[in-house]
C-alpha positions in Angstrom: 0.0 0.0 0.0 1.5 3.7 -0.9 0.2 7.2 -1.2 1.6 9.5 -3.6 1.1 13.2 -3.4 1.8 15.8 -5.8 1.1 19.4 -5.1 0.3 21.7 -8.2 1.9 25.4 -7.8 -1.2 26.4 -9.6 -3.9 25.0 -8.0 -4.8 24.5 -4.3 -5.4 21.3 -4.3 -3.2 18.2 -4.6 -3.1 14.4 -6.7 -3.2 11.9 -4.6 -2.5 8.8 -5.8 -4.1 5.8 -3.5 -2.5 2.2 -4.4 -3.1 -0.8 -2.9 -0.4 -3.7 -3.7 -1.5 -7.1 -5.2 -0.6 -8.6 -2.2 -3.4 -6.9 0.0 -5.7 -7.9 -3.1 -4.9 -11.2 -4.4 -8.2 -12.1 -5.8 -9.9 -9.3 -5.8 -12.2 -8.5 -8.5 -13.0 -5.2 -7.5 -11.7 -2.4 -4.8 -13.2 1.3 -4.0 -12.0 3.6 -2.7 -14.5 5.3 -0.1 -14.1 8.3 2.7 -14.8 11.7 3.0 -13.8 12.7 -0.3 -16.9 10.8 -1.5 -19.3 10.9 1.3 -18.0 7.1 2.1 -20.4 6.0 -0.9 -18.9 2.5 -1.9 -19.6 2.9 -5.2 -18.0 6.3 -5.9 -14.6 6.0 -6.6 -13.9 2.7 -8.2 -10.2 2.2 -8.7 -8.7 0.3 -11.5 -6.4 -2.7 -11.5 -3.0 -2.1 -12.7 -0.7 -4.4 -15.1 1.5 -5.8 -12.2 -1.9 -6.6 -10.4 -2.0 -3.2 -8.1 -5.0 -1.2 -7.9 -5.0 2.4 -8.1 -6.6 5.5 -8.2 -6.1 9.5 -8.3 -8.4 12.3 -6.7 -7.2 15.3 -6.7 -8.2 16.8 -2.9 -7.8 20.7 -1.6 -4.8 21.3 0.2 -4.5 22.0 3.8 -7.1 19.5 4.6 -7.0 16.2 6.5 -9.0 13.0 4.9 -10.5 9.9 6.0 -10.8 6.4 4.3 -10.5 3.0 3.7 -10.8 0.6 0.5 -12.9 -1.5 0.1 -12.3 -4.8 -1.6 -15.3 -7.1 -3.4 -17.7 -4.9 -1.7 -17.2 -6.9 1.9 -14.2 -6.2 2.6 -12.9 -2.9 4.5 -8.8 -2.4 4.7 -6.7 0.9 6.0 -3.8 1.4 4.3 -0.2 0.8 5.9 1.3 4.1 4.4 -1.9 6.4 5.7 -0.3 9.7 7.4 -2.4 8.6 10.9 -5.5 7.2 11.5 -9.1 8.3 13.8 -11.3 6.7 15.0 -14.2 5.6 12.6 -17.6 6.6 13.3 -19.3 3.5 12.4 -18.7 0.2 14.5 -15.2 0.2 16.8 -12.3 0.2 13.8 -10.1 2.8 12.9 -10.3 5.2 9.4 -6.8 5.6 7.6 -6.0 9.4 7.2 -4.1 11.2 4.5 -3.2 14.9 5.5 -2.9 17.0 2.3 
C-alpha cells in the first residue's frame, strides 16, 4: 500500500494517488476507494487494477485539509492502508479510518 502526493503550484489542491499492492488484493475482483472525499459511498470512486496486479486511483483533494478512508475490496471487505499519514477513529462500529493529510 502507498500514497503518492503531488502538489500543483497552480492550484490549491493536490493528486493523490491511493494504491493498494496485489498482495493486500490477491483475488480481488473489484476495490473502492470510499471516505470523506466521496461521502463514504462504496460505489464512488472505483479504482482500476493495474498491469502488475495493483490497484490504483487519483483524486485530486484541496490542500491544507485532513482525509478519511479505507478501501474497500469485493464490496465486503474494509482495509486501512499501511502508508496512511495517521488514523481516527471511525464513526461507524469500533475500527479505525486511515487518514491522508494533504
Amino acid at each position: 500500500m502507498s500514497i503518492e502526493k503531488k502538489y500543483l503550484k497552480t492550484k490549491p489542491v493536490c493528486k493523490v494517488k491511493f494504491i493498494l499492492e496485489k498482495e493486500a488484493v490477491s483475488g480481488a475482483k473489484k476495490v473502492n476507494l470510499v471516505g470523506d472525499f466521496n461521502g463514504w459511498d462504496t460505489e464512488a470512486t472505483m479504482m482500476r487494477k493495474q498491469k502488475d496486479g495493483r490497484f490504483a486511483t487519483t483524486l485530486d483533494l484541496e490542500k491544507n485539509k485532513e482525509y478519511q478512508f479505507r478501501y474497500v475490496i469485493n464490496g465486503e471487505k474494509w482495509e486501512n492502508d499501511s502508508a496512511a499519514d495517521k488514523y481516527a477513529r471511525s464513526f461507524v462500529g469500533d475500527a479505525d479510518n486511515s487518514v491522508v493529510v494533504v
